[in-house]
MDAnalysis code that builds the backbone (N, CA, C; Angstrom):
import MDAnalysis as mda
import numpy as np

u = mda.Universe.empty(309, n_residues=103, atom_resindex=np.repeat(np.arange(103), 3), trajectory=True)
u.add_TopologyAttr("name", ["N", "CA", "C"] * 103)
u.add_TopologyAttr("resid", np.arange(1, 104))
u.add_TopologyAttr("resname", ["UNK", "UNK", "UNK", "UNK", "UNK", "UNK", "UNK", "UNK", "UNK", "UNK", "UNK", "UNK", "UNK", "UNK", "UNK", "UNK", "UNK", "UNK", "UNK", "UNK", "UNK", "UNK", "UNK", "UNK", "UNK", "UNK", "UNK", "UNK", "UNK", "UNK", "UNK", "UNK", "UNK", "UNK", "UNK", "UNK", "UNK", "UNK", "UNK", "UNK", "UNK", "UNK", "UNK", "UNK", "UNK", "UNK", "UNK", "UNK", "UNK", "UNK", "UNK", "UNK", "UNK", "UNK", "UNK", "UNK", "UNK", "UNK", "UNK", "UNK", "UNK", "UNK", "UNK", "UNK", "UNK", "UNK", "UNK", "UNK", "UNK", "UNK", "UNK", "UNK", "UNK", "UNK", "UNK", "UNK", "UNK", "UNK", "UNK", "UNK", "UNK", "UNK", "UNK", "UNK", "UNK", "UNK", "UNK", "UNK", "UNK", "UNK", "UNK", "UNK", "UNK", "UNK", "UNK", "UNK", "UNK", "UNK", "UNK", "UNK", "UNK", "UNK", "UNK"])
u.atoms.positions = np.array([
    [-14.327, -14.421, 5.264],
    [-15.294, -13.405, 5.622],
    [-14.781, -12.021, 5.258],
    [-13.640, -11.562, 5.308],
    [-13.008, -10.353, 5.063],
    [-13.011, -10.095, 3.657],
    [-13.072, -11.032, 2.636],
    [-13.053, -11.030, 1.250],
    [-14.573, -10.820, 1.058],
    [-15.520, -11.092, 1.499],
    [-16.892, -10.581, 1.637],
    [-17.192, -8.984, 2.211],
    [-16.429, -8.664, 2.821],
    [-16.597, -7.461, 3.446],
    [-15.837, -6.787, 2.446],
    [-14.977, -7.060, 1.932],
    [-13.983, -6.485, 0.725],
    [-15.059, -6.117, -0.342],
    [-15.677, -7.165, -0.898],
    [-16.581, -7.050, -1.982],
    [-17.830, -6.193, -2.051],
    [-18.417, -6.063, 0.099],
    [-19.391, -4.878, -0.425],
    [-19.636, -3.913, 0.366],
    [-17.658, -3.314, 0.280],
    [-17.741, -2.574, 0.874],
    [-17.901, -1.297, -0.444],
    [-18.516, -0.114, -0.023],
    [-18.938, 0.328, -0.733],
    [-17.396, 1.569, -1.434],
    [-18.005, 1.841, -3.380],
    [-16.252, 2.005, -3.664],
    [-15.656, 3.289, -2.848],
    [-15.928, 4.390, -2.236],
    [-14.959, 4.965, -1.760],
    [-13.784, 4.514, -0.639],
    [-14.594, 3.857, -0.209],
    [-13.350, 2.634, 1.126],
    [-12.761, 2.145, 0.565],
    [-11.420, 1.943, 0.377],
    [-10.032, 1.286, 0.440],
    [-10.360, -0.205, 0.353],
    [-9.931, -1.098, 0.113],
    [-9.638, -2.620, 0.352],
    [-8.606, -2.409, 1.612],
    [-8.465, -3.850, 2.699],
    [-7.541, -3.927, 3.179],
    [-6.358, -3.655, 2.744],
    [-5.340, -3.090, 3.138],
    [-3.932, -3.764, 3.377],
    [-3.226, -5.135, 3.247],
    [-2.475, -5.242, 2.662],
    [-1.764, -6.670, 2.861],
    [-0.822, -6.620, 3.656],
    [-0.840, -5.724, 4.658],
    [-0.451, -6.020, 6.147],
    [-1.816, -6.382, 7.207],
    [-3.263, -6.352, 6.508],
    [-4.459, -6.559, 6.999],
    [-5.174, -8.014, 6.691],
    [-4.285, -8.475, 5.895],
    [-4.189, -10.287, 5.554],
    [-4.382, -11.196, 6.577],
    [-5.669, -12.110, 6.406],
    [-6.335, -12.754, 7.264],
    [-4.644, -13.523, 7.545],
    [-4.806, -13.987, 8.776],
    [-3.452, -14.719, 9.232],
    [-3.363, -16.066, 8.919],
    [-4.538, -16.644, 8.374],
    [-4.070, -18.127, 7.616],
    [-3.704, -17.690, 6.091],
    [-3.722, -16.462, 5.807],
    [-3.105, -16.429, 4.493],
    [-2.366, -15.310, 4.055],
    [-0.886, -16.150, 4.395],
    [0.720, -15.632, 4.351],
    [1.055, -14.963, 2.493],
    [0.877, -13.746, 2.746],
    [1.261, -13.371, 1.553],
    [2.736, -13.745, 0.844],
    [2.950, -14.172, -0.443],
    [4.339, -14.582, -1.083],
    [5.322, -13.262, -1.195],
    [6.389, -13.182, -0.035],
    [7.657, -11.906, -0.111],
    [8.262, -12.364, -1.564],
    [8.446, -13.025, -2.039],
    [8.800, -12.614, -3.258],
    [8.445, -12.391, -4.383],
    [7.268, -12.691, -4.378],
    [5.732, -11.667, -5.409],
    [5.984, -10.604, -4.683],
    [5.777, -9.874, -3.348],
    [5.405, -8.611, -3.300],
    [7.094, -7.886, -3.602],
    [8.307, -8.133, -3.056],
    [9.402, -7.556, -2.879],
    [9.300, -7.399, -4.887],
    [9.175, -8.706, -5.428],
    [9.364, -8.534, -7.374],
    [8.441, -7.082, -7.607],
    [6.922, -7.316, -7.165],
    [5.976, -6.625, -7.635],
    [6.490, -5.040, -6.849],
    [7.199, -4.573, -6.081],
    [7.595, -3.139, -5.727],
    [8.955, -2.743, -6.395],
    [9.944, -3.930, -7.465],
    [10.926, -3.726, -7.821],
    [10.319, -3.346, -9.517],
    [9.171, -3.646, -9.581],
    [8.324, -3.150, -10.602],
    [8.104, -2.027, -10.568],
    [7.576, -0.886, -9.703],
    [7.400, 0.022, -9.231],
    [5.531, -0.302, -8.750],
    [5.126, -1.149, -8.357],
    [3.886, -1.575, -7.409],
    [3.887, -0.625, -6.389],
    [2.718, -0.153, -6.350],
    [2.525, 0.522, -4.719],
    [1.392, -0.411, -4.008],
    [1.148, -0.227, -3.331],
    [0.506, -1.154, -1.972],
    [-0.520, -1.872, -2.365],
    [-1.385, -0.980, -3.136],
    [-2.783, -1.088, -3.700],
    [-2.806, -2.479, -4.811],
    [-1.828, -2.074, -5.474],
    [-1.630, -2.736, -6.640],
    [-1.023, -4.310, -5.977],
    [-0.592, -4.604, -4.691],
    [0.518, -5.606, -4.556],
    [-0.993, -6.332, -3.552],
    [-1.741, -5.472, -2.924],
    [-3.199, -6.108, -2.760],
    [-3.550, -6.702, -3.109],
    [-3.993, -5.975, -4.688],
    [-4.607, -7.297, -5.671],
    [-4.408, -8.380, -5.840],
    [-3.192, -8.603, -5.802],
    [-2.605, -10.066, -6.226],
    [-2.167, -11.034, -5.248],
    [-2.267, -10.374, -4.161],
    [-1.874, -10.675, -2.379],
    [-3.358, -11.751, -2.688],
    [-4.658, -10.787, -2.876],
    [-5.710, -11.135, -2.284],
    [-6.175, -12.238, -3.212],
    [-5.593, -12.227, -4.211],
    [-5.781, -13.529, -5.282],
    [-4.879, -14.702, -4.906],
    [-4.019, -14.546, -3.883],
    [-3.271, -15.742, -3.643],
    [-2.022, -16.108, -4.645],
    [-2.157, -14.897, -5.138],
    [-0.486, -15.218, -6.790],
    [0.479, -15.586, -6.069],
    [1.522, -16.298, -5.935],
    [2.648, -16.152, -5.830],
    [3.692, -15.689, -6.935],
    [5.111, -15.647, -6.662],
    [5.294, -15.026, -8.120],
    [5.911, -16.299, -9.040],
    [6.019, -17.591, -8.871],
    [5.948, -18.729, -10.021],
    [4.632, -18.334, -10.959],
    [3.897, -18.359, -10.176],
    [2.256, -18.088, -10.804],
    [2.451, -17.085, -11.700],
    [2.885, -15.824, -11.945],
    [2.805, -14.807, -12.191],
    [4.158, -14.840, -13.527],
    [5.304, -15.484, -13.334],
    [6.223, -15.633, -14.230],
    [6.011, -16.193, -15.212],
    [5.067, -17.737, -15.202],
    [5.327, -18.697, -16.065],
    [3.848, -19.201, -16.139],
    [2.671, -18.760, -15.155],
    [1.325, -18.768, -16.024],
    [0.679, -17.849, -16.676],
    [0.664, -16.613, -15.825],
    [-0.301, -15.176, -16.271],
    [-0.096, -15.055, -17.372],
    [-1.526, -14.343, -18.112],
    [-1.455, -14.326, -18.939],
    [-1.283, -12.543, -18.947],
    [-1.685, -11.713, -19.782],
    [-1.875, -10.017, -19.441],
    [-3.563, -9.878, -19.737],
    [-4.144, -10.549, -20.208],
    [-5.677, -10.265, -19.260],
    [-5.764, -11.313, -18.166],
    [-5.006, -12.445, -17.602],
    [-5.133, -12.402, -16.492],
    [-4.791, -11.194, -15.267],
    [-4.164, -10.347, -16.009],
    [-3.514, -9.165, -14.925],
    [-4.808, -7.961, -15.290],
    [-5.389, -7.793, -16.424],
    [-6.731, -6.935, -16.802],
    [-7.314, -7.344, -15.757],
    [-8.202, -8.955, -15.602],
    [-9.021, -8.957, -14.556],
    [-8.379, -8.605, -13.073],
    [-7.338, -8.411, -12.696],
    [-7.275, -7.586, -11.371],
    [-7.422, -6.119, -10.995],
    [-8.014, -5.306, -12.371],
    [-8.323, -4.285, -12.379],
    [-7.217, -3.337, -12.173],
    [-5.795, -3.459, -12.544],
    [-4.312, -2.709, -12.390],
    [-4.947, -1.361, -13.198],
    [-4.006, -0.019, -12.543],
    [-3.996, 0.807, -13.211],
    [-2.739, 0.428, -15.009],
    [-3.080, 0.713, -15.989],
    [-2.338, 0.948, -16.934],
    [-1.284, 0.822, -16.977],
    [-0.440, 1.910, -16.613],
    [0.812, 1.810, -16.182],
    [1.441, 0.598, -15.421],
    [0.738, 0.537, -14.515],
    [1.320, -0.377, -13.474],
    [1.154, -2.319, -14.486],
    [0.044, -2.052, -15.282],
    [-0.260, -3.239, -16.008],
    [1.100, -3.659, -17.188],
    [1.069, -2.316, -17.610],
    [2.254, -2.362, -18.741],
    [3.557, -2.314, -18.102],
    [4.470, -2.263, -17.359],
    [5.398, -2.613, -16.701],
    [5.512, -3.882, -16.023],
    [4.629, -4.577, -15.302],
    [4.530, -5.656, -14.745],
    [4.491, -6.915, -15.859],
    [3.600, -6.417, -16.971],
    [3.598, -7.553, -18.254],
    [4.723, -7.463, -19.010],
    [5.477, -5.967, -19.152],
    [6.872, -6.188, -20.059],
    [8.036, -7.183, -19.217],
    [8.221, -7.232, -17.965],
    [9.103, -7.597, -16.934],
    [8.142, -9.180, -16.937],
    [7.092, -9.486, -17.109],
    [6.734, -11.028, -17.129],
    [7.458, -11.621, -18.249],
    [7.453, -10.653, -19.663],
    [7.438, -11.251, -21.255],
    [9.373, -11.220, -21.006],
    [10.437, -10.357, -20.000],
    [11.309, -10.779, -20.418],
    [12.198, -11.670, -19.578],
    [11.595, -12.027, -18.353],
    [11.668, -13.062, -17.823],
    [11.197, -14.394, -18.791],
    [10.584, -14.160, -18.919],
    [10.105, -15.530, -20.237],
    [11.103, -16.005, -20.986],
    [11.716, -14.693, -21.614],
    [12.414, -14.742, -22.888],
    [13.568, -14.821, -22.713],
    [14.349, -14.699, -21.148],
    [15.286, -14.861, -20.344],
    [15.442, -16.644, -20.405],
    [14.219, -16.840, -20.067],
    [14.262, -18.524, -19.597],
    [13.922, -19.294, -20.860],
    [13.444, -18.641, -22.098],
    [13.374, -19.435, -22.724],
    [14.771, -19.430, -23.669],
    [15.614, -18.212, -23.671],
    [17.111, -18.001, -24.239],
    [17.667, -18.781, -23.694],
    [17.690, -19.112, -22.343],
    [18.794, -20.262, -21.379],
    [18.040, -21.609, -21.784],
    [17.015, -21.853, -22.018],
    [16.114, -23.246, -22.036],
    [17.256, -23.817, -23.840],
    [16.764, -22.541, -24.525],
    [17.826, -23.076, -25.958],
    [19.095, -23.103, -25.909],
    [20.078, -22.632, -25.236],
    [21.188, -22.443, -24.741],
    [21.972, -23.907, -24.159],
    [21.207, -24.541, -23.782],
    [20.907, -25.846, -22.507],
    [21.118, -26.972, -23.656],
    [19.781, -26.715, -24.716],
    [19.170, -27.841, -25.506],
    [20.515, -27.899, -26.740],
    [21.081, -26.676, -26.603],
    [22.434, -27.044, -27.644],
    [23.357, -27.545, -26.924],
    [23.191, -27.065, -25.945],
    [24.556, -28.032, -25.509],
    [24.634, -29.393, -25.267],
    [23.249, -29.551, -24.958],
    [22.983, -30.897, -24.983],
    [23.392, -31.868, -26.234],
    [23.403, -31.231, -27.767],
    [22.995, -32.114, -28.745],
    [24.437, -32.344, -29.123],
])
């Protein structure tokens, strides 16, 4: 019901807080603690609170128009997607790293 009230509430009102998170749904501390080591402010850690991301979700599915449709400011879009692409490239350097040693 609060995600309904979210949707029409009209735009000068704020969205909740994700300290205003219905209590059956426990936001992921380590999506939000990653997403403020990003430089996220509240608003921005909302969005993705209120989508249910955790941050597996966010490392190793998102795409960067999956992060467009949450409506991010710019900035905040382009920092969060460079820090997805080198986590990637982190895990995919250790993934080849692994596969040689293996052979």
């Amino acid at each position: 019901m609060e995600l309904v009230r979210v949707r029409h509430r009209p735009p000068d009102i704020s969205p909740p807080s994700i300290f205003h998170v219905p209590a059956d749904h426990e936001p992921d501390k380590q999506l939000v603690d990653w997403l403020k080591e990003q430089g996220a402010d509240a608003d921005t850690i909302d969005k993705f609170v209120l989508d249910e991301y955790v941050l597996t979700d966010i490392l190793t599915d998102v795409t960067k128009d999956d992060l467009r449709c949450l409506r991010l400011r710019g900035g905040v879009l382009c920092r969060i997607w460079r820090a997805v692409q080198r986590h990637r490239e982190r895990e995919r350097l250790t993934s080849d790293r692994r596969s040689e040693d293996d052979a």
